[in-house]
N, CA, C and O atoms as a GROMACS GRO file, in nm:
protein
  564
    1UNK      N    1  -2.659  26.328  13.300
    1UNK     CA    2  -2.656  26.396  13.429
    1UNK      C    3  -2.709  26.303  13.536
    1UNK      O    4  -2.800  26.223  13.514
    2UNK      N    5  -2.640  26.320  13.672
    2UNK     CA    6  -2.665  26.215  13.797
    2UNK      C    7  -2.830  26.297  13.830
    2UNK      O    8  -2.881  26.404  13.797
    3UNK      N    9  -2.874  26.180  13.914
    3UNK     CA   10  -2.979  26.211  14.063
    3UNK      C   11  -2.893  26.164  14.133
    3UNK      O   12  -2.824  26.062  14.127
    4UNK      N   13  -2.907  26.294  14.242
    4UNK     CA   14  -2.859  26.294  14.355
    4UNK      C   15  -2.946  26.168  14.468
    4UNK      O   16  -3.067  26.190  14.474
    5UNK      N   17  -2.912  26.082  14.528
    5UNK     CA   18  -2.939  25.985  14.591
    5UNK      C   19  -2.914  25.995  14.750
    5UNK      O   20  -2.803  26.036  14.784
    6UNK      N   21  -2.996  25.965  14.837
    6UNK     CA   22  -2.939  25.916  14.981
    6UNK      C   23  -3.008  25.804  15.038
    6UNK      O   24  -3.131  25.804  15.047
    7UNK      N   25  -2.958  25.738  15.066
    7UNK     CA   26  -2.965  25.616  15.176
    7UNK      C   27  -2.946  25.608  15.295
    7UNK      O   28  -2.859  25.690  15.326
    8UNK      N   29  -2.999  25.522  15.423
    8UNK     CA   30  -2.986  25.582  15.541
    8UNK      C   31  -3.021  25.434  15.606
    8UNK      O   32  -3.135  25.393  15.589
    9UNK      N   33  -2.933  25.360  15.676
    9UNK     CA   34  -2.929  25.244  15.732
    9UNK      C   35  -3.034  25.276  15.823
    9UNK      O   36  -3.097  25.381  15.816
   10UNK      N   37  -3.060  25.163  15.931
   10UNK     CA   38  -3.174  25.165  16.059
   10UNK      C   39  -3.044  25.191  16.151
   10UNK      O   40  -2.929  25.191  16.107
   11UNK      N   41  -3.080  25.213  16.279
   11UNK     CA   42  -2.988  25.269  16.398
   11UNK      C   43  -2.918  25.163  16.434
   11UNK      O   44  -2.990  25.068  16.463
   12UNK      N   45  -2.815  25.146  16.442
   12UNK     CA   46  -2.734  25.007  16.513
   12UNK      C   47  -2.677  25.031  16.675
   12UNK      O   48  -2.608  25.120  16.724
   13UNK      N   49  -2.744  24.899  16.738
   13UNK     CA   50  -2.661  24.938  16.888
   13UNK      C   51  -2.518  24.852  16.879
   13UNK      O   52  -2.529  24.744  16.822
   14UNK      N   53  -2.436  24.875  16.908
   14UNK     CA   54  -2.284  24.817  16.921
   14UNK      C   55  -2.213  24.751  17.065
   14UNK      O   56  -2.238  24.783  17.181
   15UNK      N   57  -2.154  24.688  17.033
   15UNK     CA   58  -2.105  24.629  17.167
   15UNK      C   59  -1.988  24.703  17.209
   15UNK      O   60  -1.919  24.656  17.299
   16UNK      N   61  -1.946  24.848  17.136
   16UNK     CA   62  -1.823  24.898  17.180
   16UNK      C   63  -1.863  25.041  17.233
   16UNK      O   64  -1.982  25.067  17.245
   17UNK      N   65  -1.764  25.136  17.265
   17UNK     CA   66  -1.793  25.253  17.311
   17UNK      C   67  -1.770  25.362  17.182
   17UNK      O   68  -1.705  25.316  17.089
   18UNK      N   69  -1.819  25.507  17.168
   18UNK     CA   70  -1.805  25.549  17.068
   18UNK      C   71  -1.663  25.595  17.027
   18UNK      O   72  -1.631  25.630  16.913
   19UNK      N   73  -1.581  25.589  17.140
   19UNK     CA   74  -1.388  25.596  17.129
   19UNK      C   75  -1.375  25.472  17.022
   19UNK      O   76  -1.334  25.479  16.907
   20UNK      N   77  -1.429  25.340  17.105
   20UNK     CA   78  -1.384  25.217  16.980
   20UNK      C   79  -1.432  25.209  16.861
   20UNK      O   80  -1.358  25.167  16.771
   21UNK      N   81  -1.557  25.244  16.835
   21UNK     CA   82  -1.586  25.244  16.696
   21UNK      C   83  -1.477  25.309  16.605
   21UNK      O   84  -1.395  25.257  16.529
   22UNK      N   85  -1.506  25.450  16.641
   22UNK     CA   86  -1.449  25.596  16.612
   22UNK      C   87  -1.314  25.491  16.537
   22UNK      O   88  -1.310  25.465  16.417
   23UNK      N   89  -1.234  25.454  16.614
   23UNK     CA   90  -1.064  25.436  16.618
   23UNK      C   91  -1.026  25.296  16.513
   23UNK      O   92  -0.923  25.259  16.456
   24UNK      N   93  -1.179  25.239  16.523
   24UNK     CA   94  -1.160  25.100  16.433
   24UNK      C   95  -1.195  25.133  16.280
   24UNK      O   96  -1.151  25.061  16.190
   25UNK      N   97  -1.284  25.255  16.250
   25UNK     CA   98  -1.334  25.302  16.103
   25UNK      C   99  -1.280  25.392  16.080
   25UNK      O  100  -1.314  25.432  15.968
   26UNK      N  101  -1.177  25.480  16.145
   26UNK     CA  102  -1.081  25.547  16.137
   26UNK      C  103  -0.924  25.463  16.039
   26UNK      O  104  -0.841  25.511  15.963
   27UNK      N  105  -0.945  25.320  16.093
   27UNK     CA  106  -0.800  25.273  16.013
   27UNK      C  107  -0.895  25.167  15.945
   27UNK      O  108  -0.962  25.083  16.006
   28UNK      N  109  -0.890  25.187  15.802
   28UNK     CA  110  -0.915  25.131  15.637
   28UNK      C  111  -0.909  25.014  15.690
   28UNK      O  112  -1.006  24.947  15.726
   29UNK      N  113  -0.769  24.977  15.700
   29UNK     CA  114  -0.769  24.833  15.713
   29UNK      C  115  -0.824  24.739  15.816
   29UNK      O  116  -0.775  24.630  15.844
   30UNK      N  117  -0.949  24.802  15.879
   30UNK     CA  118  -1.020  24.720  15.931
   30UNK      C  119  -1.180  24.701  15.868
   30UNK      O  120  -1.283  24.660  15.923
   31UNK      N  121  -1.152  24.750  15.725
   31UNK     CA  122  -1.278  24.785  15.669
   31UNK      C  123  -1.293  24.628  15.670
   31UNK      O  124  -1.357  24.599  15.772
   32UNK      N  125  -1.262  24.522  15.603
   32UNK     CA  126  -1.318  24.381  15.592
   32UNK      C  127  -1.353  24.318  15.693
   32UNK      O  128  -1.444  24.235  15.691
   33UNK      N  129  -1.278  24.351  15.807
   33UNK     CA  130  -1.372  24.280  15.913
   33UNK      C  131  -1.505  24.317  15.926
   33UNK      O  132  -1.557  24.269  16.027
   34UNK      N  133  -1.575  24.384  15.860
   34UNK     CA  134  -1.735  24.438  15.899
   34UNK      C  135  -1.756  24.378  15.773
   34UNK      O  136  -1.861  24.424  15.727
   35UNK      N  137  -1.705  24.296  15.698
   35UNK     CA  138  -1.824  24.252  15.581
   35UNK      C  139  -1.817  24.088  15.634
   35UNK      O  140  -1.757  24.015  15.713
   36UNK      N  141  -1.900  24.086  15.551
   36UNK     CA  142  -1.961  23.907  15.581
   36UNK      C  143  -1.831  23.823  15.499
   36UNK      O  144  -1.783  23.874  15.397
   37UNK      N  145  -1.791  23.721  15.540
   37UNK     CA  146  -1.705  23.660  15.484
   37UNK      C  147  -1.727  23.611  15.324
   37UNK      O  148  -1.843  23.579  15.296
   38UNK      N  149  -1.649  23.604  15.240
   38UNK     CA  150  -1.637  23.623  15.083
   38UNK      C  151  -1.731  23.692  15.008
   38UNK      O  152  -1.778  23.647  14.904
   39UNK      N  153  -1.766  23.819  15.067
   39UNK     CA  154  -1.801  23.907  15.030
   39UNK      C  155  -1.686  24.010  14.947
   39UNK      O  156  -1.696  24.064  14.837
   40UNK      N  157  -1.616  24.011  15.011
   40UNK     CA  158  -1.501  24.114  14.905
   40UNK      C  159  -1.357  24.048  14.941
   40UNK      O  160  -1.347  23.964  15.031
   41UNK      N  161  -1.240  24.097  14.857
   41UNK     CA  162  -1.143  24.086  14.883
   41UNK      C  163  -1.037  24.195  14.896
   41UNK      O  164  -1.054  24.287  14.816
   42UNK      N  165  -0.951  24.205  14.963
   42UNK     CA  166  -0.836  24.346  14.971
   42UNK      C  167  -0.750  24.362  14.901
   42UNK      O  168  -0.654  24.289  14.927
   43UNK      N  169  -0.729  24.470  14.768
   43UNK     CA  170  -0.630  24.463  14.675
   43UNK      C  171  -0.530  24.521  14.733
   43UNK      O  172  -0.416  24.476  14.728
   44UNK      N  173  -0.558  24.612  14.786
   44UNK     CA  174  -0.513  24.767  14.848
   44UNK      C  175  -0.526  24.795  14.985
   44UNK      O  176  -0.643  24.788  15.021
   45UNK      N  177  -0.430  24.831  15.092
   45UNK     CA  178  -0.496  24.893  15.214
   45UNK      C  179  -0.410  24.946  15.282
   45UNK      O  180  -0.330  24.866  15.330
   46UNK      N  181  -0.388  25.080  15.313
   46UNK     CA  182  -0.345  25.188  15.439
   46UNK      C  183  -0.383  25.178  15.506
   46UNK      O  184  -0.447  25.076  15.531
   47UNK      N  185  -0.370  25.318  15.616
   47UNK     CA  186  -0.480  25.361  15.726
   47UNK      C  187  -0.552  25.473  15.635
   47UNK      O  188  -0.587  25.566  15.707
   48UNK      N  189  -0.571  25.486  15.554
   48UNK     CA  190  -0.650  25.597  15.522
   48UNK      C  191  -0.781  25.569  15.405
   48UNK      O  192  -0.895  25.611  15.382
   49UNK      N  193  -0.668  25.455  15.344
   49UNK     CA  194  -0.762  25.402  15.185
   49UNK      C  195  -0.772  25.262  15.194
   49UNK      O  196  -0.735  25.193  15.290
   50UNK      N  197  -0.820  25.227  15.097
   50UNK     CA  198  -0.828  25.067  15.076
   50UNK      C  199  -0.885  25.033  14.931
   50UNK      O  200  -0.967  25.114  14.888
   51UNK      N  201  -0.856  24.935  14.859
   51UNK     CA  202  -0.925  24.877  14.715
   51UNK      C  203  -0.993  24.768  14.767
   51UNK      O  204  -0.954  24.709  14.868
   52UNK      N  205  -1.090  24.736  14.705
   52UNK     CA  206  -1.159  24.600  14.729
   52UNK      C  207  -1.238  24.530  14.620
   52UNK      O  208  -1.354  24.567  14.601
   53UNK      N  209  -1.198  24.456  14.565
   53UNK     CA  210  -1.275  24.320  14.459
   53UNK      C  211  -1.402  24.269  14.519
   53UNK      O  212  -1.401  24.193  14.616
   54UNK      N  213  -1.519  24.314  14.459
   54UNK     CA  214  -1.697  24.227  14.488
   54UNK      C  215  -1.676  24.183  14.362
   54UNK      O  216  -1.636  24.232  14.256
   55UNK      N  217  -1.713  24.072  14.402
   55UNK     CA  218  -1.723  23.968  14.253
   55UNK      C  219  -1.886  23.969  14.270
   55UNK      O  220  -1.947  23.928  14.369
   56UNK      N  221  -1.944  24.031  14.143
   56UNK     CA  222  -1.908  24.070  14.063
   56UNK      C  223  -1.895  24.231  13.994
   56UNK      O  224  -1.854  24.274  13.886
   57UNK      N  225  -1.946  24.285  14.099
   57UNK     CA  226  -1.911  24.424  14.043
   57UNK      C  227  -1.809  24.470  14.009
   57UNK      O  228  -1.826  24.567  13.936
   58UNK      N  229  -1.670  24.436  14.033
   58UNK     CA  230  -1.558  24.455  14.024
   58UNK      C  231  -1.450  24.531  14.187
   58UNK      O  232  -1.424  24.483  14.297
   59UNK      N  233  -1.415  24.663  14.122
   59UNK     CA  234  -1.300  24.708  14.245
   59UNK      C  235  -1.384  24.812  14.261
   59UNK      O  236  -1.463  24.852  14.176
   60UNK      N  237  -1.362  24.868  14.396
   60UNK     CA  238  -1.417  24.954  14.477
   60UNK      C  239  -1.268  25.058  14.560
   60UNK      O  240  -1.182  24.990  14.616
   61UNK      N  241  -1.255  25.180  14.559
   61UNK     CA  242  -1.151  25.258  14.606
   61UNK      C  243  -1.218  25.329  14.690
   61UNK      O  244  -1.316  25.391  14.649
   62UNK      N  245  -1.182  25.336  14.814
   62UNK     CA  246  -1.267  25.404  14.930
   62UNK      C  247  -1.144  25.443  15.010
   62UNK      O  248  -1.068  25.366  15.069
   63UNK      N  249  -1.136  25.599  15.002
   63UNK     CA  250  -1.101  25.694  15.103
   63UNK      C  251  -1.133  25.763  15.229
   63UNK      O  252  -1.256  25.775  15.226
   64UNK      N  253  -1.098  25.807  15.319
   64UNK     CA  254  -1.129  25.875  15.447
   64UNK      C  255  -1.145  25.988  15.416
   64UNK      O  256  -1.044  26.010  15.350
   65UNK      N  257  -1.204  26.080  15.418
   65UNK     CA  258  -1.190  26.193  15.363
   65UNK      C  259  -1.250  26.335  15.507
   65UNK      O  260  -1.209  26.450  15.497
   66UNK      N  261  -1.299  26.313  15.569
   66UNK     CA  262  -1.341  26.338  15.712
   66UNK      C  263  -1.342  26.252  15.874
   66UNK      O  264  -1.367  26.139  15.917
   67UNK      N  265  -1.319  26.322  15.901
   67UNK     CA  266  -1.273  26.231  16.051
   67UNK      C  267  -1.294  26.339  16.165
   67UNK      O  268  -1.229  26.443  16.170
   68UNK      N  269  -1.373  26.310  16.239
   68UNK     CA  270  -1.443  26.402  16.349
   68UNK      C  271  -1.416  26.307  16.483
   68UNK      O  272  -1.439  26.187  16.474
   69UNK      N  273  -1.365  26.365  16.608
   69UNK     CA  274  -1.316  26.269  16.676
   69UNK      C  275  -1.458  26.174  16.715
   69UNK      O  276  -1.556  26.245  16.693
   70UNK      N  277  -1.489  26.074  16.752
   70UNK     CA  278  -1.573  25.962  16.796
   70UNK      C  279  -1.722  26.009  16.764
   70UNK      O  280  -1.814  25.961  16.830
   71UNK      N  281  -1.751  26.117  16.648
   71UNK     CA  282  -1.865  26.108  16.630
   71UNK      C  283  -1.908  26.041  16.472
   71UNK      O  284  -2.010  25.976  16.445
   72UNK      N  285  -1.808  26.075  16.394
   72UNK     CA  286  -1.765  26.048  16.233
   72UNK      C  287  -1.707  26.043  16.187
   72UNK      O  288  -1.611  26.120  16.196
   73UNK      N  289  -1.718  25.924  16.074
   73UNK     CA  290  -1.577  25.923  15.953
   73UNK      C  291  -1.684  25.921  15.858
   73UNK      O  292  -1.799  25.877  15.863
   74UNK      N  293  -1.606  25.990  15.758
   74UNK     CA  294  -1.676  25.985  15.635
   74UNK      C  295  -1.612  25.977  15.502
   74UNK      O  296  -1.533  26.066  15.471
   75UNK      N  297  -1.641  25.864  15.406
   75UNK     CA  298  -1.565  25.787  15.340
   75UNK      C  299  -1.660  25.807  15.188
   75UNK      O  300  -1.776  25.778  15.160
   76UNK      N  301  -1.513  25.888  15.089
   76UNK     CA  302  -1.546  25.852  14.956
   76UNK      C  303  -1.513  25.758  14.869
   76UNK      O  304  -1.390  25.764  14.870
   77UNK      N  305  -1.558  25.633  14.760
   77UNK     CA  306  -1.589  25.604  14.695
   77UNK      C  307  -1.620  25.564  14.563
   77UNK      O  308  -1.728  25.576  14.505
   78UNK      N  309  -1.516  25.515  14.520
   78UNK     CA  310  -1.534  25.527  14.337
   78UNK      C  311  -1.599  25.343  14.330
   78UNK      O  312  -1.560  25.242  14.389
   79UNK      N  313  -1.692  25.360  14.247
   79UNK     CA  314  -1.760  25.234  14.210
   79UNK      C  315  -1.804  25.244  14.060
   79UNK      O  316  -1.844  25.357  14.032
   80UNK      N  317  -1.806  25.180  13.987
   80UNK     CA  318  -1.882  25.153  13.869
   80UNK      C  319  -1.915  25.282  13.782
   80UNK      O  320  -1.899  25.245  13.665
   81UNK      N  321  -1.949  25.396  13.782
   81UNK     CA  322  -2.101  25.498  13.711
   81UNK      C  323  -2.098  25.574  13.812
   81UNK      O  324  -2.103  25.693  13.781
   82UNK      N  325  -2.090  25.553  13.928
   82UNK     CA  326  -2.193  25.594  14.062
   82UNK      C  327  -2.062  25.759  14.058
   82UNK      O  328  -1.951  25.761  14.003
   83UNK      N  329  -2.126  25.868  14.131
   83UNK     CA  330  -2.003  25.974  14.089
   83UNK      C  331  -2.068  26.054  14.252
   83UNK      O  332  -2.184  26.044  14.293
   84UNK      N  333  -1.962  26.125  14.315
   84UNK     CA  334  -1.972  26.153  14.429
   84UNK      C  335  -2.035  26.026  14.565
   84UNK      O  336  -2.107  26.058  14.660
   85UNK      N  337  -2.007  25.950  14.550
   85UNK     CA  338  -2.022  25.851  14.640
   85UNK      C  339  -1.958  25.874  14.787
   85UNK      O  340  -1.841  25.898  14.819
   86UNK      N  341  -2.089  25.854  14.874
   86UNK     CA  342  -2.022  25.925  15.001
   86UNK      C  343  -2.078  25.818  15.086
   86UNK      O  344  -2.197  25.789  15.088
   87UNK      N  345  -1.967  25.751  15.169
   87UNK     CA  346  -2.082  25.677  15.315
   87UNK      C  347  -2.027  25.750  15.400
   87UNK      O  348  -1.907  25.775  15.405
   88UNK      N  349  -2.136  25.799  15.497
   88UNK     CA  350  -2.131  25.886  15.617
   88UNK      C  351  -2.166  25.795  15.759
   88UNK      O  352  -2.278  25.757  15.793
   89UNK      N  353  -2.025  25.769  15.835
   89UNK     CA  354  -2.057  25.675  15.976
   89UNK      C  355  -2.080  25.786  16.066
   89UNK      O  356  -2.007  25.882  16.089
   90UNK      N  357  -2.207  25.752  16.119
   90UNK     CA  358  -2.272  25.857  16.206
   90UNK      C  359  -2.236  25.827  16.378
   90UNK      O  360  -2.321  25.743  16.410
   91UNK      N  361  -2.157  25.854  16.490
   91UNK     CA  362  -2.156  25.782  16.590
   91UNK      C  363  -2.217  25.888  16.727
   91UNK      O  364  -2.170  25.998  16.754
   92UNK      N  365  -2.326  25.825  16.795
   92UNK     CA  366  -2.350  25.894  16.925
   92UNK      C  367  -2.348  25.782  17.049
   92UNK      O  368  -2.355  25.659  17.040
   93UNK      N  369  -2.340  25.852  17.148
   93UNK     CA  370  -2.339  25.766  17.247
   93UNK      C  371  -2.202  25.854  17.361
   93UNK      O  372  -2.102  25.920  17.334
   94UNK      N  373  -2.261  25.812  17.484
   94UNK     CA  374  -2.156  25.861  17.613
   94UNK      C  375  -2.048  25.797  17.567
   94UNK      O  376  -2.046  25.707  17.483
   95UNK      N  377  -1.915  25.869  17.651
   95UNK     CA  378  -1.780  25.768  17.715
   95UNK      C  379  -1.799  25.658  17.742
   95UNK      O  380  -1.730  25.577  17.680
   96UNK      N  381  -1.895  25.605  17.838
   96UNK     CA  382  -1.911  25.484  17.879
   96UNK      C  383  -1.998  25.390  17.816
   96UNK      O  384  -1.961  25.273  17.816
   97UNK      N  385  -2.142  25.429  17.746
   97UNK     CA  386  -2.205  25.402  17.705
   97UNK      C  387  -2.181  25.302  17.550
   97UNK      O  388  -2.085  25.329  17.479
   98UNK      N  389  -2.257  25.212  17.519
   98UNK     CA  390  -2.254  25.119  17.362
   98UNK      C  391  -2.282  25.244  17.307
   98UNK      O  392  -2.344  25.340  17.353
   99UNK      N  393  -2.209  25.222  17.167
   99UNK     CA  394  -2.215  25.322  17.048
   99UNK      C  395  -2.343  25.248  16.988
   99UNK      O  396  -2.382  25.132  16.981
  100UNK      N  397  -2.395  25.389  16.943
  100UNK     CA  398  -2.498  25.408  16.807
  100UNK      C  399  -2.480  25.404  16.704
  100UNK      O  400  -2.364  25.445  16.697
  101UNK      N  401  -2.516  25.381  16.593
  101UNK     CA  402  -2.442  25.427  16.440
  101UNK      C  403  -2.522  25.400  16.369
  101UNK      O  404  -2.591  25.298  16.380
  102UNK      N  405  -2.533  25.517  16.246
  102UNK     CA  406  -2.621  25.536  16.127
  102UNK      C  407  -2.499  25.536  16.055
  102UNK      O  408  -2.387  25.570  16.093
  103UNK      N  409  -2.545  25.481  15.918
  103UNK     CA  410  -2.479  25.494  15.802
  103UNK      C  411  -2.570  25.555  15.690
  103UNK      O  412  -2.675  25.502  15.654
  104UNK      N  413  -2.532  25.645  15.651
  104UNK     CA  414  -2.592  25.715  15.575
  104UNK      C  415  -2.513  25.693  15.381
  104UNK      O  416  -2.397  25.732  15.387
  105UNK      N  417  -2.543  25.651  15.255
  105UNK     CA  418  -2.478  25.648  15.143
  105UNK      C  419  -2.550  25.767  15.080
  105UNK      O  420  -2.673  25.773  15.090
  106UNK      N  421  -2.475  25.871  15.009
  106UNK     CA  422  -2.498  25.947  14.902
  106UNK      C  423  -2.405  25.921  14.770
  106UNK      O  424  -2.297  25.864  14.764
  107UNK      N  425  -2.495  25.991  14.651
  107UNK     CA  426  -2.442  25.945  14.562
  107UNK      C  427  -2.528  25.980  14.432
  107UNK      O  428  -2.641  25.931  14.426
  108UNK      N  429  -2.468  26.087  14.296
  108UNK     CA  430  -2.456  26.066  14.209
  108UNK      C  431  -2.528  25.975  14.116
  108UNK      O  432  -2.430  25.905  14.089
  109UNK      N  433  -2.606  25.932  14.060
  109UNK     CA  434  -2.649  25.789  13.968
  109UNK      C  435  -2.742  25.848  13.844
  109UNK      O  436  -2.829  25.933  13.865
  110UNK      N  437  -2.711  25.784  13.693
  110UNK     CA  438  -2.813  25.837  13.632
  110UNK      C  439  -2.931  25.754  13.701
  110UNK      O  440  -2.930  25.704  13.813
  111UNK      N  441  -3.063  25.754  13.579
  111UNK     CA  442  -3.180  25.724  13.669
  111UNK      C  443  -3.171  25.589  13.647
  111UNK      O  444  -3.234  25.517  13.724
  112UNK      N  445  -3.082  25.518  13.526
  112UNK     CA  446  -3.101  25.331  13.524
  112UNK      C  447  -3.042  25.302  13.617
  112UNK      O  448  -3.099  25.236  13.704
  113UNK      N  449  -2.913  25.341  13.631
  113UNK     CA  450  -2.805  25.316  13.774
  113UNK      C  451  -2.930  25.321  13.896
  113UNK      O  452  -2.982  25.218  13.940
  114UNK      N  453  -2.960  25.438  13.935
  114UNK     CA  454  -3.015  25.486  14.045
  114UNK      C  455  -3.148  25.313  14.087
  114UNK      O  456  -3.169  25.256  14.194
  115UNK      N  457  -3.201  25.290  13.960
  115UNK     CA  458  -3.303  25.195  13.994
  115UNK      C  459  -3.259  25.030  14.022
  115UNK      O  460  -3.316  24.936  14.077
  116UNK      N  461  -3.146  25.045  13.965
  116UNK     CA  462  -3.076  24.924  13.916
  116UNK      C  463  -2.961  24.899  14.099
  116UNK      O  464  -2.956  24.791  14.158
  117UNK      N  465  -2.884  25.036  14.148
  117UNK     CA  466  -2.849  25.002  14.262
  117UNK      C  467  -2.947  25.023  14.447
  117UNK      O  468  -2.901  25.012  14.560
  118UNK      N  469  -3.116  25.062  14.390
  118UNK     CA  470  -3.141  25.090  14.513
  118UNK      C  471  -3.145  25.014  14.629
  118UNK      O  472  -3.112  25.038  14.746
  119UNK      N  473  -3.220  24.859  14.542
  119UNK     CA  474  -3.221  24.768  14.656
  119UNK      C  475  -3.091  24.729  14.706
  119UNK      O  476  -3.083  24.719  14.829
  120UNK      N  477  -2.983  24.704  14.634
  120UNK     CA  478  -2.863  24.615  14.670
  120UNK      C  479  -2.803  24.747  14.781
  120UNK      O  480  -2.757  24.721  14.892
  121UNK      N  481  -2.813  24.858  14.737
  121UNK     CA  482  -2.743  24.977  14.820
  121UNK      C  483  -2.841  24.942  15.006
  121UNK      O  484  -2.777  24.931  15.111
  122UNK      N  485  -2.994  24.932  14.998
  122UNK     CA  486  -3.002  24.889  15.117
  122UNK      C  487  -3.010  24.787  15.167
  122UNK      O  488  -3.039  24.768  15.285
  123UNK      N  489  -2.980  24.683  15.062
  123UNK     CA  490  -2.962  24.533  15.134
  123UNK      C  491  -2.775  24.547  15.224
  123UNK      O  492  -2.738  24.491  15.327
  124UNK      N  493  -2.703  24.631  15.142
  124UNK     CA  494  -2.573  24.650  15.215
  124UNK      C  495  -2.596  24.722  15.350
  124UNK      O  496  -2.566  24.659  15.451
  125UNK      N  497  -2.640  24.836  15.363
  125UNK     CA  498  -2.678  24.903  15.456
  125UNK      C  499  -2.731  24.784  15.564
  125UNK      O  500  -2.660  24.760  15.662
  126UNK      N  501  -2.869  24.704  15.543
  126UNK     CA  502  -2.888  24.621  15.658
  126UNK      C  503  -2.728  24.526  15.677
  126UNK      O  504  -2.659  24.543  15.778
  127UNK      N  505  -2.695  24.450  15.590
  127UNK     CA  506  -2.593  24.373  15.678
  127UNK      C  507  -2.463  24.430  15.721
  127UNK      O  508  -2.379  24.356  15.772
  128UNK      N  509  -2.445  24.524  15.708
  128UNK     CA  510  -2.367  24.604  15.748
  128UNK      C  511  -2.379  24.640  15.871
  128UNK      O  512  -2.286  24.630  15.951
  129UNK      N  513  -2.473  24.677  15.896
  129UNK     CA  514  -2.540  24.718  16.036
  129UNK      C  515  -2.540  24.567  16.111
  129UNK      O  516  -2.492  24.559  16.224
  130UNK      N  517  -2.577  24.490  16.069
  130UNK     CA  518  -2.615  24.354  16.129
  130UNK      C  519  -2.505  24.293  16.174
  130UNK      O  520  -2.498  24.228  16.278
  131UNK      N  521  -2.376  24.321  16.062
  131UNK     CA  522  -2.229  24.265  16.066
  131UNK      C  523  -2.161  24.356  16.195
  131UNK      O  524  -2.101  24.292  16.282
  132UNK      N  525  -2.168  24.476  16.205
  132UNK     CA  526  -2.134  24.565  16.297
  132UNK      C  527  -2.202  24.507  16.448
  132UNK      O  528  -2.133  24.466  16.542
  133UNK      N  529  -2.308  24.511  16.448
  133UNK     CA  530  -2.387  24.505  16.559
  133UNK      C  531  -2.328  24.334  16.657
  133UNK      O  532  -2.345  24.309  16.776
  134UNK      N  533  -2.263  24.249  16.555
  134UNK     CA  534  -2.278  24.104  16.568
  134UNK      C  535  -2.112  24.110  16.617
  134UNK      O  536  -2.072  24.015  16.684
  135UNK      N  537  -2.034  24.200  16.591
  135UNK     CA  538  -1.914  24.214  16.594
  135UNK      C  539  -1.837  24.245  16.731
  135UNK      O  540  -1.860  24.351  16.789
  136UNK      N  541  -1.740  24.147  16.787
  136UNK     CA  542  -1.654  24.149  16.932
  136UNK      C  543  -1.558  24.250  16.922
  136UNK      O  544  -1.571  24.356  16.982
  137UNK      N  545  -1.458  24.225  16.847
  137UNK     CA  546  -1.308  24.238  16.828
  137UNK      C  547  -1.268  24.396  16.786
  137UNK      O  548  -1.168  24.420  16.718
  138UNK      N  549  -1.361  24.502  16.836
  138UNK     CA  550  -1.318  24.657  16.811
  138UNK      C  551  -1.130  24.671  16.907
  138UNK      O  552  -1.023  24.699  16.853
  139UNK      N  553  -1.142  24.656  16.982
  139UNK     CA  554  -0.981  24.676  17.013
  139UNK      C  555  -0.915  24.565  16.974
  139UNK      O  556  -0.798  24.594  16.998
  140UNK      N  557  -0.917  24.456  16.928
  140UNK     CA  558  -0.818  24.378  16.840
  140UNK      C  559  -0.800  24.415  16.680
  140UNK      O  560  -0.712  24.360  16.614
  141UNK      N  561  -0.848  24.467  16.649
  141UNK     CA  562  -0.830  24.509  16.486
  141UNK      C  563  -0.738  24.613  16.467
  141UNK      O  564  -0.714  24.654  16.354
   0.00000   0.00000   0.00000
């Protein structure tokens, strides 16, 4: 039987508005531009889903599964063991204003899993945020 798990990035300020975020994590296939370069690779990709190769964990299948206009997407997850895997993109901020964003991971894990993915789950969370935050190109993607 799982423990239920949550994770919860630090607040990210963005260089886009919460329309651009919203519209860029809305289409899958801009999921790799927010990772650090040879960090993963794209087996798979729609606008809705995507597969991805981490060497070495293997493939990763991540769906859209909620979509709230410019405040959230929220994306499930099949990895390894891990069972209900959820990342939740949190977005606030005015029309005009830089977007905010929390990322929140839930998730399923027995208790070796659970100890075995906590740190790496928030070492992703920081560069993620860091990769986001560092990032130009929301209306070119």
């Amino acid at each position: 039987m799982g423990q239920s798990a949550e994770y919860t990035s630090r607040e990210g300020v963005l260089t886009c508005t919460p329309r651009e975020i919203f519209e860029f994590a809305a289409d899958m296939g801009n999921m790799i531009n927010l990772l650090p370069p040879d960090t993963a690779k794209i087996i798979e990709s729609t606008g809705e889903s995507c597969a991805l190769s981490f060497d070495p964990l293997g493939s990763m299948k991540i769906q859209i599964i909620r979509k709230t206009p410019y405040s959230e997407v929220v994306y499930r997850a099949e990895l390894l063991d891990i069972q209900n895997l959820l990342l939740n993109l949190e977005i606030t901020g005015g029309d005009s204003e830089k977007a905010k964003v929390v990322i929140r991971v839930n998730a399923e894990m027995n208790p070796f899993m659970k100890m075995m993915a906590e740190k790496h789950i928030a070492r992703f969370l920081d560069i993620l945020i860091l990769e986001m935050e560092k990032f130009r190109d929301w209306k070119k993607s």
